[in-house]
N, C-alpha and C positions, 0 to 999 in steps of 0.2 A: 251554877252547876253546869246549864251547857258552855260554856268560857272554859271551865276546868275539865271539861272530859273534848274539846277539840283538842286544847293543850295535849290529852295524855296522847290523844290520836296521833298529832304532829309528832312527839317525842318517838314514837313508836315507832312511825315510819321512818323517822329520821336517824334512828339507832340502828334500823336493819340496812335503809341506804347507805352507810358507813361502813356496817359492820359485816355485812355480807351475809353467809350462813351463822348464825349463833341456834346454841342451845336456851334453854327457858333458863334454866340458873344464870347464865350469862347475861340474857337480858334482865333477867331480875335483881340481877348484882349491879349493874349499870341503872335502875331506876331506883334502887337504895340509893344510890353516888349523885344522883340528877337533883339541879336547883330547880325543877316541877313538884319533886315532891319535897313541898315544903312541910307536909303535915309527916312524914315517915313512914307513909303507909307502904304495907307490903302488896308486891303485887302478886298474888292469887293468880295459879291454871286459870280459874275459872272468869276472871276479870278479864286476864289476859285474851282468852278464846273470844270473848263476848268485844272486847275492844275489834280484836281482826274482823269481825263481822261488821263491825260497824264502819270501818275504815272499808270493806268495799260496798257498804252500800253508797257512805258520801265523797266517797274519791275515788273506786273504783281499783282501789289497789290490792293487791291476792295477797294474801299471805297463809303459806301452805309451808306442810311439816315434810321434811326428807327424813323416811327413817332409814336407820341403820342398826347394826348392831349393838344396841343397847346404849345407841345415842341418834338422838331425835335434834334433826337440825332444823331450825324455819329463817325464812329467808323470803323476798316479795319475789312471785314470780315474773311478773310484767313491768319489770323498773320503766319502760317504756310511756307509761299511763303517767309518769310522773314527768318525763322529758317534756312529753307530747302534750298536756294540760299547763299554760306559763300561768295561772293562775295561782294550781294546784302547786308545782315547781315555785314559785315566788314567795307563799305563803309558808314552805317547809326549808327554804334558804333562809327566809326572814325570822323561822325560829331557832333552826340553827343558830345564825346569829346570835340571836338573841338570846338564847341558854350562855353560852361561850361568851357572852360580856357580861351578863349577871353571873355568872362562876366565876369572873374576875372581879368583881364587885370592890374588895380591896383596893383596886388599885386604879379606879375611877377617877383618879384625878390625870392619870397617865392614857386615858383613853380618847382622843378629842372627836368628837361625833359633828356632825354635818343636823340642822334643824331643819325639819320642813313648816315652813309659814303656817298659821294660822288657817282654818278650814278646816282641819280635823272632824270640828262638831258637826260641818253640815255631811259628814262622806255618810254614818248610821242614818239617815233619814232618806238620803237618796238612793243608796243600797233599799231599802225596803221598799221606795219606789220602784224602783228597777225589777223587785222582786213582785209586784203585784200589780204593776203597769198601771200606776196612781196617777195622777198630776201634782206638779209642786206650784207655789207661792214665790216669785222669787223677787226681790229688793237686791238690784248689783249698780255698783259703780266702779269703773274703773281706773287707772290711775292717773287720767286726763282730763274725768270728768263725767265721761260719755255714760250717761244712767238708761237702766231698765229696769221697769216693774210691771209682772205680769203671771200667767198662769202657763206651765211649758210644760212637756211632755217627756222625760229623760229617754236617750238613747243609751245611753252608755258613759262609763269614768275611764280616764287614763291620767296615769301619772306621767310628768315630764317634768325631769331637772328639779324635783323637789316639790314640784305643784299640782296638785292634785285637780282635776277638771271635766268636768258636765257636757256633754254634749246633747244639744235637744231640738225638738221640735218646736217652731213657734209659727202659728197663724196658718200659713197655708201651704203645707210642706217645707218651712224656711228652716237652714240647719242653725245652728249659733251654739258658739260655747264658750263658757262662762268659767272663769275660777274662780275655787272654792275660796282661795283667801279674800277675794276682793266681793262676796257675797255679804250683804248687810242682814238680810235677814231671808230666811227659807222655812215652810213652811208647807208638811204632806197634808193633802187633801185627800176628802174621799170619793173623788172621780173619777173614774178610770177611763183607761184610752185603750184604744186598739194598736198593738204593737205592731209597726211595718213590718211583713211576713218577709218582703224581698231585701229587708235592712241587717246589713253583716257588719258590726263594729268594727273588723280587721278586713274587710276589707275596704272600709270607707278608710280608711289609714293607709291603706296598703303602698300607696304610692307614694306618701309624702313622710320627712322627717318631722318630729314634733307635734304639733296640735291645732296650725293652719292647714285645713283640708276643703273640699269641696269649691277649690278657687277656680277660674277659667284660664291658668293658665294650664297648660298641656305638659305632658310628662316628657323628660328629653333625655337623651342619652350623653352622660356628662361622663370627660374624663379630668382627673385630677393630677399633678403632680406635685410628689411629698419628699420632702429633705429632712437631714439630720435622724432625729430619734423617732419622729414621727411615724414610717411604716413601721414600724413595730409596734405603737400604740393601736393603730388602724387592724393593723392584723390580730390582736388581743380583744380590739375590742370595736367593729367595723360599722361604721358611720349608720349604714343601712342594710337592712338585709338582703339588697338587690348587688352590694360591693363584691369587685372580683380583681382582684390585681392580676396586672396585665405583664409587666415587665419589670424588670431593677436591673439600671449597668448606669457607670459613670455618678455615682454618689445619689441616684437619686430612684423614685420608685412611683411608677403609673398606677392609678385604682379608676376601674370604672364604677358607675351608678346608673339607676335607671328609676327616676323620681321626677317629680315635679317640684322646682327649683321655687318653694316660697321662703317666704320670711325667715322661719325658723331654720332653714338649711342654709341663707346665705349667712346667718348669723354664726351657724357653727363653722360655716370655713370661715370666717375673718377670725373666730375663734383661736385658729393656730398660726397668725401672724407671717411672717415670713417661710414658713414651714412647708407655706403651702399654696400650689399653683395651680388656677384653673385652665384649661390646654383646650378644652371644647364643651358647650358648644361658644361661639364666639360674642352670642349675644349676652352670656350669661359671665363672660370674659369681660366686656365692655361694662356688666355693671358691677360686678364687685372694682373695678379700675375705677370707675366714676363716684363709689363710694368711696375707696380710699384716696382719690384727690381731695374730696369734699373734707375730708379728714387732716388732709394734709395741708389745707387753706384754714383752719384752724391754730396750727400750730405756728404755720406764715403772719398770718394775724397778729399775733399773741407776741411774737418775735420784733414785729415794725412796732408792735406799741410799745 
């Protein structure tokens, strides 16, 4: 029951983020048409009012009637609550979505989707953690070998690249984080912990690409340079929230950042090959050069034999 009345919430807000001002008949003709209502129910004034009420108690979002002359329009007044909340925003794109590929349901074999690994089962358990500031049970190994088991403390989940991932407390303020698909067994406890008051998910992120954070190396001021189709990619869709492109002349295009240069960031520039050149700072020049030797003494290798 609560699964099928978030659904109608999402539906809701996401017919008026679309649709702008509508009338009640309007949105009611659009919730006949909707692959939510699988059962044909009609939606009722009275549903409808009671659903807006509930949509700003757990989202915060307004939804108020503009009348006029014998037409009554409604429409969210603070779209703002929806930009500003990426939770809120993530969960009503991913219904979107997701209505608009069950509506094409036909034609499923023309659709090709992207999987995310296995972990799914442990994300409902952690969630409820995270919601009552539990401890978990955790059995991990990872794909080298490197095992833990023990009792940890969740801070927070982030998705990256399809992987869904844990970050926690263990022993004596130590951060560590863990993915879900490579978790053997999890399991909520009924302990609870005191939630660090001065601990901000975003901004323990803040600085770095991906899901190595809390490293000692230090944040640097990096500039990139990008060829071909690339700054059009970067500008569509920018590496990091701190990117700002600087210049474009002569076939190619500068972007700065302002992050600390781990693992998962050097991995996304080697990501675009030739496309892409790092210009400062010089130590972080010399290593992506030193990996791509080590790359290229491979190929050497493979060639002499």
């Amino acid at each position: 029951m609560v699964e099928l009345l978030l659904k109608r919430y999402l539906w809701l807000i996401d017919t008026l983020k679309r649709g702008g001002e509508m009338t009640f008949d309007e949105i009611s003709d659009k919730w006949d048409k909707s692959s939510v209502n699988d059962t044909g129910s009609e939606l009722t004034k009275r549903t409808f009012y009671n659903h807006c009420q509930a949509i700003v108690r757990h989202f915060g979002i307004d939804i108020e009637c503009r009348r006029g002359r014998g037409l009554n329009l409604y429409y969210i007044t603070n779209p703002e609550a929806i930009e500003e909340n990426s939770l809120t925003k993530w969960a009503i794109d991913s219904f979107s979505l997701g209505e608009l590929l069950l509506g094409n349901a036909s034609i499923s074999d023309k659709i090709l989707l992207e999987d995310i690994p296995s972990g799914r089962e442990w994300l409902e358990p952690v969630l409820q953690s995270l919601q009552q500031n539990l401890m978990v049970d955790i059995i991990y190994e990872n794909f080298v070998g490197v095992k833990f088991s023990g009792r940890v403390c969740p801070l927070c989940v982030k998705l990256f690249k399809r992987r869904w991932y844990i970050l926690c407390l263990i022993g004596n303020n130590r951060k560590r984080i863990f993915s879900l698909d490579r978790i053997k067994n999890l399991s909520l406890t009924d302990q609870s912990f005191t939630y660090p008051k001065d601990f901000v998910p975003a901004d323990y992120f803040h600085d770095v690409f991906g899901i190595v954070a809390g490293v000692e190396r230090k944040i640097e001021n990096i500039v990139i340079r990008t060829y071909a189709e690339l700054p059009g990619y970067l500008r569509s869709l920018p590496i990091h929230h701190s990117q700002k492109e600087l210049e474009t002349k002569d076939g190619h295009t500068d972007f700065s950042l302002r992050l600390v240069p781990t693992f998962d960031f050097i991995q996304e520039l080697l990501l675009h090959r030739d496309q892409l050149e790092v210009l400062a700072p010089k130590s972080l020049q010399n290593e992506i050069a030193e990996i791509v030797s080590r790359m290229n003494n491979f190929y050497n290798h493979g060639t002499k034999s």
